[in-house]
N, C-alpha and C positions, 0 to 999 in steps of 0.2 A: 087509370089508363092514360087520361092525358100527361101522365109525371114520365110515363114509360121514354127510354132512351130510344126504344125500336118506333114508338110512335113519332116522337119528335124528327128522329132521321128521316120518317116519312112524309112529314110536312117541309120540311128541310126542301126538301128535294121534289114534292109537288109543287114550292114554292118558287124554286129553280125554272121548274119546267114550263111553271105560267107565265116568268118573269121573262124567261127564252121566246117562248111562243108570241109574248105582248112586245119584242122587240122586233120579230121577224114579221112580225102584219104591219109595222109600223115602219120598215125600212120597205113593204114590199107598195106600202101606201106611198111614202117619199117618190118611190120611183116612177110610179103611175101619175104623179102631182108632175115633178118635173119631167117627165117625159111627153107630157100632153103640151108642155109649155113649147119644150123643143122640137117637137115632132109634129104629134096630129094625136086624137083621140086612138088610142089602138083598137085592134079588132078583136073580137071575143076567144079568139085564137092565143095571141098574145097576153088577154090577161090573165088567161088560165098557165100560161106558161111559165109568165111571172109569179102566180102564185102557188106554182106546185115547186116551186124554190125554198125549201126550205134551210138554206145553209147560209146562215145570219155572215159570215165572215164574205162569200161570193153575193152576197146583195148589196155588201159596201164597199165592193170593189167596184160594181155596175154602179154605185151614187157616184163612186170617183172615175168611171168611165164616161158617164152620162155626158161631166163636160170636155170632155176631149172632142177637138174641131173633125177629127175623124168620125165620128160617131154621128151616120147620119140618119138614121132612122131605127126602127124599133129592133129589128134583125139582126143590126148590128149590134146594138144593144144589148140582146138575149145571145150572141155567138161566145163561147166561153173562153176567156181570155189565153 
């Protein structure tokens, strides 16, 4: 079974999906680290907001928004570019 080409596309592609998921917790962590620095601790509000982001390309846009002198707080932050 493990030799199988349909099983290995499936690991293929679980492996994808975890590698996906382990970067998007990991930029969604970034942004709660430097956002506490810049701002204030957010409200339980916000960080369900941040984390119901799951689109790994729009969470590294918010790292390179984060330091723009515009960006003063968490609102602005989470408003989508």
């Amino acid at each position: 079974m493990q030799e199988s080409t349909t099983y290995q596309k499936i690991l293929r592609e679980g492996r994808k999906e975890g590698l996906l998921e382990g970067r998007i917790a990991e930029a969604q962590s970034m942004l709660l680290r430097l956002g506490r620095k810049k701002f204030h601790d957010p409200d339980p509000a916000t960080v369900a907001a941040l984390e119901a982001i799951h689109d790994l390309e729009l969470l590294e846009t918010m790292g390179e928004r984060i330091l723009d002198s515009e960006i003063r707080d968490w609102a602005e932050l989470l408003e989508l570019p």
